[in-house]
C-alpha positions in Angstrom: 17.7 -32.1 10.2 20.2 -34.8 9.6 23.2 -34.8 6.9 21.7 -37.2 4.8 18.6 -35.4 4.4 20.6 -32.4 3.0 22.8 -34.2 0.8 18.9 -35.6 -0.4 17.4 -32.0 -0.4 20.3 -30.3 -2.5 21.8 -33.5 -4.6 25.0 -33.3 -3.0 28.0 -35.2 -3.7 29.1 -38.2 -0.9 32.8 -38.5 -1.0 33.5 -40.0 2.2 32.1 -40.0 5.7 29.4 -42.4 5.2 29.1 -43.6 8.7 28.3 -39.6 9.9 25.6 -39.5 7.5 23.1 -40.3 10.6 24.4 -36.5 12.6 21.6 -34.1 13.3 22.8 -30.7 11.6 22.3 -26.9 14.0 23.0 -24.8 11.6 26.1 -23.8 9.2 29.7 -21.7 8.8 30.7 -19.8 5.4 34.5 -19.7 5.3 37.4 -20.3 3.3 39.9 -19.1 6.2 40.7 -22.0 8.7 41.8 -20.2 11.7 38.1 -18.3 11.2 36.9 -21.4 11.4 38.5 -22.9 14.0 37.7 -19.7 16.2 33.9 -19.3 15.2 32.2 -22.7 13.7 30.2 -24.5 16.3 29.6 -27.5 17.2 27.2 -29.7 14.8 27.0 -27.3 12.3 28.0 -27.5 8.4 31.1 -26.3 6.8 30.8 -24.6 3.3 34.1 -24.1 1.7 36.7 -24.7 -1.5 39.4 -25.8 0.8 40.3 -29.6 -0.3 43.3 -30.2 1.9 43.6 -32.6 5.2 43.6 -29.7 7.2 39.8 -29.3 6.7 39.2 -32.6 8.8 41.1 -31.4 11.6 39.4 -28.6 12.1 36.4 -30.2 11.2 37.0 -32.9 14.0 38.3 -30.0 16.9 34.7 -28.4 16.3 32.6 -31.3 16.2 31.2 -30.5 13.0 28.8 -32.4 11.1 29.9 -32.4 7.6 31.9 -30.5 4.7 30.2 -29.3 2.0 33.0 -28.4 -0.9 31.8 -26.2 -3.6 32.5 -25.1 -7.1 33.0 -29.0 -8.2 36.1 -29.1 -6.1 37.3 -32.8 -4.9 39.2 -33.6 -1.3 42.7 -34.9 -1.4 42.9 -38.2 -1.1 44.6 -37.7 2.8 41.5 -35.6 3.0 39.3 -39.0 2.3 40.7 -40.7 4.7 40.4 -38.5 7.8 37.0 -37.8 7.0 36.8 -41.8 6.9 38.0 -42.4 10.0 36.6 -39.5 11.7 33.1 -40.0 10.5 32.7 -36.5 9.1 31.1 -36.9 5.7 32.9 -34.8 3.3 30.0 -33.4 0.4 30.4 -31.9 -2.7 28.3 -30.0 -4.9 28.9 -27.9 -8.5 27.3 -24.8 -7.2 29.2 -21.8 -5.8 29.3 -20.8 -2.0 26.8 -18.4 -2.6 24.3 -20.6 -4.2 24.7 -23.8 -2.2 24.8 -21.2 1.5 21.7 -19.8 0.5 20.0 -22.9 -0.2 21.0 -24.6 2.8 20.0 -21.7 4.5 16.3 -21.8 3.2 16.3 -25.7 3.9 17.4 -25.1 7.5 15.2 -22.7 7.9 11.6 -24.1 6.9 9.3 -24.1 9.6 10.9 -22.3 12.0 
């Protein structure tokens, strides 16, 4: 599945990233702790958090993911923007909680396998 089929699927939020929109997705990584991250998220996969800051794209960009989902109606920083710009990351928002938005992405992934 690619990112902009997800961002379709659950009515997400495009901040910035536009040009990563095309990446195929392998699955996705639940955390709010960036060396967690930067230890255990894989390649190609999704990044569901409430961390805003530029730091997110770095870590982002060492693993290769494939997009940022933010939750809970939060917004990247505007530095944040910009990296995600010019790594073509798409950065995604949505209003739902971690929870909700993880377990729906979960059951999207999922279908058919």
């Amino acid at each position: 599945m690619k990112v902009f089929e997800i961002v379709e699927k659950l009515g997400l939020t495009i901040y910035s990233g536009q040009v990563g929109l095309d990446r195929e997705i392998s699955g996705a990584y639940v955390s709010d702790l960036l060396s967690d991250v930067m230890g255990n998220a894989r390649e190609g996969e999704v990044w569901i958090t409430l961390q805003v800051h530029q730091n997110v794209m770095a870590i982002a960009s060492l693993n290769d993911l494939a997009a940022v989902i933010l939750v809970n109606s939060h917004e990247p920083h505007e530095n944040t923007v910009g990296h995600s710009n010019k790594e073509n990351i798409p950065v995604l928002g949505t209003s739902l909680s971690t929870f909700e938005i993880a377990g729906r992405l979960h059951q999207i992934l999922n279908q058919g396998a």
